[in-house]
VEXFI-130160 format. One line per 4 residues: number of its first residue (from 1); their letters; for each residue x, y negated, z of N, C-alpha, C, O. Coordinates in nm, 3 decimals, decimal comma, always signed. Layout:
// residues N
NUM) a) X:Y:Z:X:Y:Z:X:Y:Z:X:Y:Z  ...
***
This chain:
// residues 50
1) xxxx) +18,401:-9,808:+9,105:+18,379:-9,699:+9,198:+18,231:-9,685:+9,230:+18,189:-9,577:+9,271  +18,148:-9,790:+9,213:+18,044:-9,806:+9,268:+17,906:-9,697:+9,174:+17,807:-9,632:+9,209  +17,981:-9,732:+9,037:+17,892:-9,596:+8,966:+17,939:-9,472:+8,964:+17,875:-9,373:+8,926  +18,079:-9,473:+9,017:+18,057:-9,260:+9,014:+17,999:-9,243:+9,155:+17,934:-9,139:+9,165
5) xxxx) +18,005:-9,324:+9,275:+17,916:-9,271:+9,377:+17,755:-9,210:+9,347:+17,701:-9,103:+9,374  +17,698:-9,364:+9,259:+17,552:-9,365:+9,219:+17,540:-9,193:+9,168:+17,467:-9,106:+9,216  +17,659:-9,180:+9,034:+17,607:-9,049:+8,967:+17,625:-8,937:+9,035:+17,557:-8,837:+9,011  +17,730:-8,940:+9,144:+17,700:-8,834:+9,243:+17,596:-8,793:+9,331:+17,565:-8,681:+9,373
9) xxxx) +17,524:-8,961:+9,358:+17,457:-8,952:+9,451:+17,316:-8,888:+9,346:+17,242:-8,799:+9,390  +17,295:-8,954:+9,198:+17,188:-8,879:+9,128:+17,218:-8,714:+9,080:+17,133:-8,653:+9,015  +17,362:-8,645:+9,124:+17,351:-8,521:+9,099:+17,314:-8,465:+9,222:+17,240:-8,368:+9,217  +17,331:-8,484:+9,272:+17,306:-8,425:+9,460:+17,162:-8,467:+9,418:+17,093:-8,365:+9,413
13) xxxx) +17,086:-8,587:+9,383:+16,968:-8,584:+9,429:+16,855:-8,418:+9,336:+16,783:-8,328:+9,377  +16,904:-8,464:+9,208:+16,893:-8,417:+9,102:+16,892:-8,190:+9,101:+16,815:-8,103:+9,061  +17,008:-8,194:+9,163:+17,012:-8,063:+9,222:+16,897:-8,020:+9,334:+16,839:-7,912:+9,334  +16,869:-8,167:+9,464:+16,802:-8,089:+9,552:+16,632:-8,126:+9,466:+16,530:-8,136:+9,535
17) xxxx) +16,630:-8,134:+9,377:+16,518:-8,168:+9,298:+16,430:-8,029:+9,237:+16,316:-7,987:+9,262  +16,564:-7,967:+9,125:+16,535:-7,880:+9,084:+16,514:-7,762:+9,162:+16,442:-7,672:+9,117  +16,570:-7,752:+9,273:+16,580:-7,651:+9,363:+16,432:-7,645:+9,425:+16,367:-7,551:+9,380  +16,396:-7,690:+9,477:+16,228:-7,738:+9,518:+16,157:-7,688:+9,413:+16,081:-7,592:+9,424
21) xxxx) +16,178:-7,748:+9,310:+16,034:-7,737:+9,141:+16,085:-7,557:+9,171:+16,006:-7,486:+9,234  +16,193:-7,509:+9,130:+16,230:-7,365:+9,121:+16,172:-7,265:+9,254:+16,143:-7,148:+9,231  +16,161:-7,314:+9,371:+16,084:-7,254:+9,526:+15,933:-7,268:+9,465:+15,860:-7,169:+9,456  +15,891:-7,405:+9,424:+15,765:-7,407:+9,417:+15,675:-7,303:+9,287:+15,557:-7,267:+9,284
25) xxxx) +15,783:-7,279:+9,195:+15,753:-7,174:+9,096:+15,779:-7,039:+9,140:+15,748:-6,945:+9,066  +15,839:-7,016:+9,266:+15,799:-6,843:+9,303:+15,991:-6,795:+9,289:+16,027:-6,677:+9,280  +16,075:-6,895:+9,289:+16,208:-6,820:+9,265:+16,276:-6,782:+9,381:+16,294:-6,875:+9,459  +16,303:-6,712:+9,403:+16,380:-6,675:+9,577:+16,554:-6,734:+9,566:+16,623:-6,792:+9,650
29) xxxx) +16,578:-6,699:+9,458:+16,713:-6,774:+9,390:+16,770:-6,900:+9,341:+16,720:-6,965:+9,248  +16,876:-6,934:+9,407:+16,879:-7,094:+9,303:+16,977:-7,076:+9,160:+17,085:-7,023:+9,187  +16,964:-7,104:+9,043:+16,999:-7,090:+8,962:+17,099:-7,221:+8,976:+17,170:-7,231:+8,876  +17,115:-7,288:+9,040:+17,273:-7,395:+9,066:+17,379:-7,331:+9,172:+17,359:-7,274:+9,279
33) xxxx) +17,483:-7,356:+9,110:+17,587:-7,285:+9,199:+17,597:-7,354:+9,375:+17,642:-7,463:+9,410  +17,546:-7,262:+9,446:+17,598:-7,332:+9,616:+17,669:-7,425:+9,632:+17,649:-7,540:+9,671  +17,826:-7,328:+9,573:+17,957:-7,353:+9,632:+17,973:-7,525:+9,572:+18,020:-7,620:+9,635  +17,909:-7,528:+9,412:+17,933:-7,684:+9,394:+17,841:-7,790:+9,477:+17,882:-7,893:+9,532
37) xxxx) +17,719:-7,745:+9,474:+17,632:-7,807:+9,600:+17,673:-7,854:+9,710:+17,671:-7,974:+9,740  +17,719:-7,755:+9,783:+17,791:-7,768:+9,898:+17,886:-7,928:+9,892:+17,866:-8,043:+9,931  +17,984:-7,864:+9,827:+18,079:-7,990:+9,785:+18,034:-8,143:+9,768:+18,046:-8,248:+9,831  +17,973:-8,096:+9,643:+17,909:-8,274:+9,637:+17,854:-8,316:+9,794:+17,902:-8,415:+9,849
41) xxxx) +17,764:-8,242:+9,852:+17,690:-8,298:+9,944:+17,782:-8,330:+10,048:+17,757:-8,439:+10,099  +17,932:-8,240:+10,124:+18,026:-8,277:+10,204:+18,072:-8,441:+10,136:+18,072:-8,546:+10,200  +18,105:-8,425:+10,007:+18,200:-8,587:+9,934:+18,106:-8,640:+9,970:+18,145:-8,734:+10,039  +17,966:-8,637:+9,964:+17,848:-8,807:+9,971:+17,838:-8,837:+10,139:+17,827:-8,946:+10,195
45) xxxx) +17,844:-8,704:+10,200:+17,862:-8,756:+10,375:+17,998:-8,817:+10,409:+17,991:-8,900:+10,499  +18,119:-8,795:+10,358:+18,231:-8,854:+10,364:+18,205:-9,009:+10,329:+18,226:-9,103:+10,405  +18,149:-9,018:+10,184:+18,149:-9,139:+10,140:+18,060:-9,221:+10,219:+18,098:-9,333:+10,250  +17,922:-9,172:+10,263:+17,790:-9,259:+10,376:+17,861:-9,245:+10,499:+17,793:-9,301:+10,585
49) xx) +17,985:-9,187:+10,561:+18,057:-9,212:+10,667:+18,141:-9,343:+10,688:+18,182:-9,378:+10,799  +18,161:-9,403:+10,585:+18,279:-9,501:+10,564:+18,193:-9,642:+10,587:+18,250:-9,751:+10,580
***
């Protein structure tokens, strides 16, 4: 269990990564879907809740 947290926790990081480089290049848009964003980031506060 301990590595699908890690790879969640490196897609969540990974997403709020690209999202930044993409602001800092002039994009007003995120080219990653919200709605999955969203998600992961609710599952990793569930999981840092426990």
């Amino acid at each position: 269990m301990n590595i699908a947290l890690r790879k969640l926790a490196l897609l969540e990081k990974n997403m709020l990564e690209r999202e930044e480089a993409l602001k800092l290049e002039g994009y007003t848009s995120s080219p990653v879907d919200a709605n999955f964003r969203e998600k992961i980031t609710q599952l990793m506060d569930k999981v840092r809740a426990i």
